[in-house]
C-alpha positions in Angstrom: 31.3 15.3 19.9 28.2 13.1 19.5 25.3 15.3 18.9 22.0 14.3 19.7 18.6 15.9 18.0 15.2 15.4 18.8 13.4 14.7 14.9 10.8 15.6 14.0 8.8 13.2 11.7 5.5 14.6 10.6 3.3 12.7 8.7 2.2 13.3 4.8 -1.1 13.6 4.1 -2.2 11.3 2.4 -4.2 11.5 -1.2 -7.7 10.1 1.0 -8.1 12.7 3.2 -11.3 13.1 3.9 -14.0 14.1 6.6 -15.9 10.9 7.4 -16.8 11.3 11.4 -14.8 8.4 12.1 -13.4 9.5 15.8 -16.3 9.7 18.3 -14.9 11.3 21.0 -13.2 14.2 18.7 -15.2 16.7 18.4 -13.9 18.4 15.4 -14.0 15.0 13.5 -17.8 14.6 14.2 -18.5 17.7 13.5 -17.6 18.1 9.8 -18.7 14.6 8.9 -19.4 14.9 5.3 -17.9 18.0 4.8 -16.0 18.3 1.1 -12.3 18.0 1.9 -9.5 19.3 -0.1 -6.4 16.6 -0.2 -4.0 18.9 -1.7 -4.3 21.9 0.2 -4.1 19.3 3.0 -0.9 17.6 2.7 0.6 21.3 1.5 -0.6 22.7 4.6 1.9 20.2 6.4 4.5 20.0 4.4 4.3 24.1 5.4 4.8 23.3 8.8 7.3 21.1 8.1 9.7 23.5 6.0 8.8 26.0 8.5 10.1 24.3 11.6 12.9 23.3 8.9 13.9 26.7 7.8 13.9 27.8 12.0 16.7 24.8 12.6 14.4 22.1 13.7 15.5 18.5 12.5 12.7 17.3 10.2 12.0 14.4 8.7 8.8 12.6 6.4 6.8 9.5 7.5 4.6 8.3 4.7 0.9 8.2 4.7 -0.2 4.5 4.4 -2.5 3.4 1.3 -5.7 3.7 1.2 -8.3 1.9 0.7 -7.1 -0.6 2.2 -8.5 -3.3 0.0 -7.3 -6.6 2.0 -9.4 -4.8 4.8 -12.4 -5.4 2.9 -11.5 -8.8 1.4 -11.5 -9.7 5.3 -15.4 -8.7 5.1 -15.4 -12.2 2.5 -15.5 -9.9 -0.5 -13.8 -11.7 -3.4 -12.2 -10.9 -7.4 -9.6 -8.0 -8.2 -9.2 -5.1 -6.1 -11.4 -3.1 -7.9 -14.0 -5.6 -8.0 -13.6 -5.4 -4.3 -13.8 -2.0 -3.6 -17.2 -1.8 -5.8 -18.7 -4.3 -4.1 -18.2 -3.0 -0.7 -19.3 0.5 -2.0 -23.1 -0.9 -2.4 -22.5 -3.0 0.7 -20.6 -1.8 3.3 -20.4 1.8 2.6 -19.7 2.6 6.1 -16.1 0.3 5.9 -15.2 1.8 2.7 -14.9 5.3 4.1 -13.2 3.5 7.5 -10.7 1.6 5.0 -10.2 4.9 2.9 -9.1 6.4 6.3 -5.9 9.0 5.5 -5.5 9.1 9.5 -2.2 7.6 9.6 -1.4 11.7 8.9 -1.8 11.8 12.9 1.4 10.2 13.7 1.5 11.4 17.1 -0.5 7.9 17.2 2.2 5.9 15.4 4.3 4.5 18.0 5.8 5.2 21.4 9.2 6.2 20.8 12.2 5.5 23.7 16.0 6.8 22.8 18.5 5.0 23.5 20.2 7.4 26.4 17.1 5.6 28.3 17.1 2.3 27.6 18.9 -0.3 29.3 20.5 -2.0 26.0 21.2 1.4 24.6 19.3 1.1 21.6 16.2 3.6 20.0 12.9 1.5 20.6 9.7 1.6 18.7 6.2 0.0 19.6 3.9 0.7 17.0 -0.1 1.7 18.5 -2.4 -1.0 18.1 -5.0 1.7 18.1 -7.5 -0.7 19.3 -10.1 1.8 20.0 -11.2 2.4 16.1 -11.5 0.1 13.3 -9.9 2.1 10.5 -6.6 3.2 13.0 -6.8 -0.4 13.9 -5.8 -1.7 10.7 -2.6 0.8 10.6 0.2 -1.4 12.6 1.5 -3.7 9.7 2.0 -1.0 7.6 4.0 1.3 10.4 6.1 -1.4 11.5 6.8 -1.9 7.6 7.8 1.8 7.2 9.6 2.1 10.4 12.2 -0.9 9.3 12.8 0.7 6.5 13.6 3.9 7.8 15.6 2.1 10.8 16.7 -0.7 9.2 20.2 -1.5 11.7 18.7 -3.9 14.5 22.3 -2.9 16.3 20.7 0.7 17.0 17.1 0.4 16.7 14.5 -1.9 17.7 11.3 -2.4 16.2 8.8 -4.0 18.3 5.3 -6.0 17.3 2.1 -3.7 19.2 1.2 -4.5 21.9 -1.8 -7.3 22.3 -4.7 -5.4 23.2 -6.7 -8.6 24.4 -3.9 -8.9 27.0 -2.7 -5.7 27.4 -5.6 -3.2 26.3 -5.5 -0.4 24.0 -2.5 1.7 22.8 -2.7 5.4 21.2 1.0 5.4 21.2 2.9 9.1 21.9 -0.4 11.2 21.9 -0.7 10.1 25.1 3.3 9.9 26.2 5.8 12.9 27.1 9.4 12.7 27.8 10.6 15.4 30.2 14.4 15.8 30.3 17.0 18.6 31.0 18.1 18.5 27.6 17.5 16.1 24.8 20.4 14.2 25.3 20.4 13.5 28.9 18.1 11.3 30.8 15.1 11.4 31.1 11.4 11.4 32.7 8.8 8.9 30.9 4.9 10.4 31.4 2.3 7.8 30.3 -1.1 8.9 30.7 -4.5 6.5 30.5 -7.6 6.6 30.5 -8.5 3.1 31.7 -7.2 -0.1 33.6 -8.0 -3.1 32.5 -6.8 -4.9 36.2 -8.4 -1.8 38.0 -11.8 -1.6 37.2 -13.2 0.4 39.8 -11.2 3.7 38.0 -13.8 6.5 37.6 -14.3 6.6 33.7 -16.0 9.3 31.5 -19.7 9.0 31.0 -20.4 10.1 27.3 -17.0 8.9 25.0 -15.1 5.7 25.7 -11.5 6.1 26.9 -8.6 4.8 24.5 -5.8 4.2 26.4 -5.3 1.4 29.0 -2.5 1.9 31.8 -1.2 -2.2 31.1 -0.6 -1.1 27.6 1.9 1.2 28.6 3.7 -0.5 31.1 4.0 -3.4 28.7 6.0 -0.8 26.7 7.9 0.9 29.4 8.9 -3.0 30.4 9.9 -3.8 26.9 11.7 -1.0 25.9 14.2 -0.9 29.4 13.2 2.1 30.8 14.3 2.0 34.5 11.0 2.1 36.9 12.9 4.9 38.5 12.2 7.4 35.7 8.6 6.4 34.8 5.1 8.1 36.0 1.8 7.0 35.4 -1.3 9.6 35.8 -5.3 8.7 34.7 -7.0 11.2 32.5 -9.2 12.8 34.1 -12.6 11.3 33.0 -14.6 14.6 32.6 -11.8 16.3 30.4 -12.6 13.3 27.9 -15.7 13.9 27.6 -15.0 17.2 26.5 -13.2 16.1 23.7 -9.7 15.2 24.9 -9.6 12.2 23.4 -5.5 11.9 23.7 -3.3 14.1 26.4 -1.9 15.7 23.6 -5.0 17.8 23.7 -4.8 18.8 27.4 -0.9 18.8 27.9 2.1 19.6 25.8 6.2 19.2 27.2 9.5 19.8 25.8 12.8 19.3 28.0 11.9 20.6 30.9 9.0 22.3 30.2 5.2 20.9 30.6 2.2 23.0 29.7 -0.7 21.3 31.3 -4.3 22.5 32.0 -5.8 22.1 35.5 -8.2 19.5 34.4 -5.9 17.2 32.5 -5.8 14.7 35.5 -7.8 12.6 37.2 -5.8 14.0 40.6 -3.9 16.5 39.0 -2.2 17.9 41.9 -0.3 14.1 43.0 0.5 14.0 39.4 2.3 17.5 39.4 3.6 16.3 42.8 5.1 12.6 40.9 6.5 14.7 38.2 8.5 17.2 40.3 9.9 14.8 42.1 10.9 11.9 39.5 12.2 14.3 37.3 14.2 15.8 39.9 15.5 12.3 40.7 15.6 11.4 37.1 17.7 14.2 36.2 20.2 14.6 39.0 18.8 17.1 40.4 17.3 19.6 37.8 13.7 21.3 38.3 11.1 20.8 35.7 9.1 24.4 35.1 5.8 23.5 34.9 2.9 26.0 33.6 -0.2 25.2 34.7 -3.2 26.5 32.8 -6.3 27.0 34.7 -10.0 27.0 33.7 -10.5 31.1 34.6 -7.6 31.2 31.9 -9.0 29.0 29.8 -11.9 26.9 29.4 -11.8 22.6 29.1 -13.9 23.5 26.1 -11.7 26.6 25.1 -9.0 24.5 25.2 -10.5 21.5 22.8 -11.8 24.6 20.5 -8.5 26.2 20.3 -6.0 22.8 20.9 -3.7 25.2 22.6 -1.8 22.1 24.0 -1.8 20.0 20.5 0.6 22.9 20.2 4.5 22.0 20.2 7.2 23.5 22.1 10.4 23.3 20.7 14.1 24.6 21.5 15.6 25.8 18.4 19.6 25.5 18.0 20.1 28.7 19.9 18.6 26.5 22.8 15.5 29.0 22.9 12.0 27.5 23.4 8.9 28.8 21.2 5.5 27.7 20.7 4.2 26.8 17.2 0.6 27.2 17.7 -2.2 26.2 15.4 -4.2 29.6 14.0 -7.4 28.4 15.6 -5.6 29.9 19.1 -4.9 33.4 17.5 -8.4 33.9 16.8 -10.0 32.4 19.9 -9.2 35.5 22.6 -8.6 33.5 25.8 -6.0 31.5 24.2 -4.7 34.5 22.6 -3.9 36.3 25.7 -2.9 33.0 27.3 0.0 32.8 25.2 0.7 36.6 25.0 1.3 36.2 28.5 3.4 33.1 29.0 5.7 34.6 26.6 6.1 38.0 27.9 6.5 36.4 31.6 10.4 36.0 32.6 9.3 32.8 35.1 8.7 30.9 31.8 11.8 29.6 29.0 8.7 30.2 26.6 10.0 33.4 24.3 7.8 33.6 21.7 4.7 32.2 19.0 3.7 31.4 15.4 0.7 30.4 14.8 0.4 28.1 11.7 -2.6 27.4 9.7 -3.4 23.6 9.5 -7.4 24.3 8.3 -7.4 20.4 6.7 -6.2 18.9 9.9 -7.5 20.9 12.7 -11.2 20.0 10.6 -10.5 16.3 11.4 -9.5 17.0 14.9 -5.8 17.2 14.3 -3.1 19.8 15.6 0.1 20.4 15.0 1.5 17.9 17.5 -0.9 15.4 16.2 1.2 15.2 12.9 4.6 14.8 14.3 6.4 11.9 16.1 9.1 12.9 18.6 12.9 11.1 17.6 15.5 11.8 19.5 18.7 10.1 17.9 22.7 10.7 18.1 24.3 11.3 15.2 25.4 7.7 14.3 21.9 6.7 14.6 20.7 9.3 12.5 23.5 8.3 10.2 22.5 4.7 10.1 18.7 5.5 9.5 17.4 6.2 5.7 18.8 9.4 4.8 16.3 10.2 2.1 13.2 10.9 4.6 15.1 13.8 6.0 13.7 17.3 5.1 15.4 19.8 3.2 14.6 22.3 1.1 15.3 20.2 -2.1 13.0 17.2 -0.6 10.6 20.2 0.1 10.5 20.9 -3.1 10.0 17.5 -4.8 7.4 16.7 -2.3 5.5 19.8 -3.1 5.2 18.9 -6.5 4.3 15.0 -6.4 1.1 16.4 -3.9 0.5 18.8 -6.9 0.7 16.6 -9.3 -1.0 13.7 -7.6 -3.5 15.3 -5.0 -7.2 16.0 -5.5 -8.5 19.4 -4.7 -11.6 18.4 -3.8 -13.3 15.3 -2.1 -16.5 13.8 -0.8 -17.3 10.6 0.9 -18.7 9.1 -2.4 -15.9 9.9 -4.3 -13.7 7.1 -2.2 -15.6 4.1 -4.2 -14.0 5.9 -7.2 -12.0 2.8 -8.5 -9.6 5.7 -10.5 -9.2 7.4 -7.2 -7.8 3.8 -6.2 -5.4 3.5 -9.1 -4.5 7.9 -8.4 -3.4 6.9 -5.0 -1.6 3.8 -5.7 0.8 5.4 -8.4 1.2 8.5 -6.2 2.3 5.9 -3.4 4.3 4.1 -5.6 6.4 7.4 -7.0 6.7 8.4 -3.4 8.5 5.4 -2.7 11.4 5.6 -5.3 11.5 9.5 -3.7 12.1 8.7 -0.2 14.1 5.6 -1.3 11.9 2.9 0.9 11.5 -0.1 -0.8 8.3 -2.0 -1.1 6.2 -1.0 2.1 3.4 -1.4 0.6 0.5 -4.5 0.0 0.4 -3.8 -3.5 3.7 -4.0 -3.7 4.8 -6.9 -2.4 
């Protein structure tokens, strides 16, 4: 029998990790600007999750942080000599791009790419667009490097397909899988593309928030729906609703949250959230053959827009473990905050939901920055010859945990400020931390320095 597994690859932390107030929009990541950060408790915290969801039967796998500071960045600013030369003489003049190039965001790889499987593609093969991640300089600069890692981790063009991101000057900007959910009956069946936007760059009459810029543009995403061979038949399109992002739902994955045929979604998630519920019900349906898609709607007497950004309840991931239950892994924030709480007490203990139970994980580095758990994984769904055929030494288990936890040991700091990323050392730390972590996950040179 051909098995198929949806993957999880969560992102390393990487050694940079720091809180610089890069995001507008996010309100966490604003709000502990200049906050000391601690890298190795960080990247420990994930790997935690990981082994976790691991240890429960969920696949698992590592995606690589990307290397910071990202010197050729600066060079770009006409800054000229060695790399450390570089780096000091952006720290006295461009401060502000030294802590955007030092970036460790490339953690959230929820943002990484928009990820097709092959049972819904027309050539049958596991497609890839990397985010161009338009909206923010220091994610902008993140595309080389992901395609780079993603060939090397899917390195048969027979089974996988690797596209270029999309052009934003043509197509607008792309946040990649933060903002896309695949609904299906099971993960190997056929299934339901949701792509969610926040702007059109052919419509511009579109009601748009008032206070934070939406990041997502709806010709972006049918670019990649077109590219990838997904049949228009199995595809819905909704607009954020423009109030929610100003709240701070920067990316759906703050407001909505699916798995199979299961979508947790709050009542303000949409611009028309009821015609959007409607589409859903009805493609899936059609999508599916027939099945029914349980959809739990969250509403604001429940819990709160801003509730829901405090607590990212729906940056939460649903997964069916091999027993084919479905459980929510929750980050801690939602076991302290008491609507969310009781939320989720209740959706478990109600029989009308698959839902059967919770663990709340503690994420304290991430969720600072404005990142959940779903933030730091991307969704892979692959039969076993293309897991087979894809580099076998980024899969989890317990003897990868264990290496991994001791390189971030060895090679993390456990504390951080924003001054310390001129540190030319912490350059050279990073750089043979990235280096070691290559020969470990067996990669190759993915990495500028190198090449």
């Amino acid at each position: 029998m051909n098995e198929v597994r949806e993957i999880n690859f969560d992102g390393l932390v990487g050694p940079t990790h720091t809180f610089a107030g890069l995001s507008r929009g996010n309100v966490a990541s604003t709000a502990h600007r200049g906050d000391k950060s601690n890298p190795r408790a960080a990247a420990l915290q994930g790997l935690a999750k990981m082994k976790f969801l691991h240890d429960l039967g969920v696949s698992q796998a590592v995606l690589p942080p990307h290397a910071r500071p990202d010197i050729e960045a600066l060079r770009r600013r006409g800054l000229r000599g060695n790399d450390l030369d570089v780096l000091l003489q952006a720290a006295k003049a461009f401060p502000e791009d030294v802590r955007a190039v030092s970036s460790a965001s490339s953690m959230w790889v929820a943002n990484a790419a928009t990820v097709t499987p092959s049972a819904d593609a027309a050539d049958h093969r596991v497609h890839f667009t990397p985010a161009n991640l338009a909206a923010k300089f220091h994610r902008s600069i993140e595309p080389p490097q992901t395609q780079r890692i993603l060939r090397a981790i899917f390195p048969s063009q027979e089974q996988f397909a690797i596209h270029a991101p999309v052009d934003a000057r043509a197509h607008g900007g792309d946040e990649g899988a933060a903002n896309h959910t695949r609904l299906c009956p099971s993960h190997g069946a056929a299934g339901l593309h949701f792509f969610v936007y926040g702007y059109s760059t052919a419509d511009t009459h579109l009601a748009q928030p008032k206070k934070f810029p939406a990041r997502q543009a709806r010709e972006s995403f049918v670019e990649i729906s077109r590219r990838h061979g997904i049949s228009h038949t199995a595809v819905v399109f909704a607009q954020q609703n423009p109030a929610a992002i100003d709240a701070g739902v920067f990316h759906n994955d703050v407001i909505s949250v699916g798995n199979e045929n299961v979508f947790l979604f709050h009542e303000a998630a949409f611009a028309d959230t009821n015609f959007t519920v409607s589409q859903l019900r009805e493609t899936f349906r059609r999508a599916s053959g027939g099945s029914e898609l349980t959809l739990i709607q969250v509403t604001e007497a429940e819990l709160s827009l801003a509730d829901a950004v405090r607590s990212y309840l729906f940056n939460s991931q649903i997964v069916t473990l091999p027993s084919g239950e479905m459980i929510l892994i929750a980050p801690a924030e939602c076991a302290r905050l008491a609507a969310a709480r009781e939320f989720i007490q209740r959706t478990i203990e109600s029989r009308s939901t698959p839902l059967t139970q919770v663990h709340f994980i503690d994420l304290a580095e991430s969720m600072r920055n404005g990142g959940g758990p779903a933030c730091l994984r991307l969704r892979v769904v692959l039969t076993e010859p293309e897991r087979t055929s894809a580099n076998p030494a980024v899969f989890l288990d317990d003897e990868l945990f264990r290496t991994l936890s001791d390189w971030v040991t060895r090679h993390y700091r456990t504390e951080l400020s924003l001054l310390d990323l001129a540190d030319p050392q912490l350059l050279l730390e990073t750089r043979a931390a990235l280096d070691e972590l290559t020969q470990i996950l067996r990669l190759g040179s993915v990495y500028p320095f190198q090449l």
